[in-house]
N, C-alpha and C positions, 0 to 999 in steps of 0.2 A: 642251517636252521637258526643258529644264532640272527643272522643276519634279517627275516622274519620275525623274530620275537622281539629283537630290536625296534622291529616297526609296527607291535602292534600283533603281529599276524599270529594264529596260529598254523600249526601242521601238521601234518601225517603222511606215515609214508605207507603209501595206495600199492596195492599188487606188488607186493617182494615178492620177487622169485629166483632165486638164485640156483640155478639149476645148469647138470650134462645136456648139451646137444645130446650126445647119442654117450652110452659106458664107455667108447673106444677113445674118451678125451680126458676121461676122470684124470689120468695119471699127468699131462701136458699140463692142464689145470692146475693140479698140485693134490689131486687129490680130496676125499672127504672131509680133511684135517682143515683146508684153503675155504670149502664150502662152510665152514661152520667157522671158521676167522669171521667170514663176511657176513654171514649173518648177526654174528654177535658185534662186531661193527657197527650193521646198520641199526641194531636196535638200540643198543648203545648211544649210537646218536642223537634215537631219539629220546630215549630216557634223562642224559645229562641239560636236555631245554621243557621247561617248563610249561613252553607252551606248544610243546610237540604231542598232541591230543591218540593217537594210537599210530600201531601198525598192523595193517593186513597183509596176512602171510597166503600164498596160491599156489598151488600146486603141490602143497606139502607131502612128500609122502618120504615114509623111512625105510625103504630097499631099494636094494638095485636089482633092475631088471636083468 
């Protein structure tokens, strides 16, 4: 994103979704704890650039099936 705003550009980051194929992988994954690292990562990312204009979140939902 740096490297856009560098040039002018703005950005955003379109459809996050950071989500289990299926419960039987959460733990391989690393768990709920690894899902919410990467979320706050990528919003992070784009919070620290100026000219990173939002993020759309998909598929959100807070249980597990």
């Amino acid at each position: 994103m740096n490297q856009y705003a560098a040039a002018g550009m703005d950005s955003v980051l379109t459809e996050l979704d950071i989500r289990f194929v299926n419960v039987s992988n959460i733990a391989a994954y690393g768990g709920f704890a690894q899902q919410a690292t990467d979320y706050y990562n990528s919003v992070s990312a784009c919070m620290d650039v100026a000219t990173c204009k939002g993020v759309v979140v998909w598929d959100f939902v807070d249980k597990c099936e």
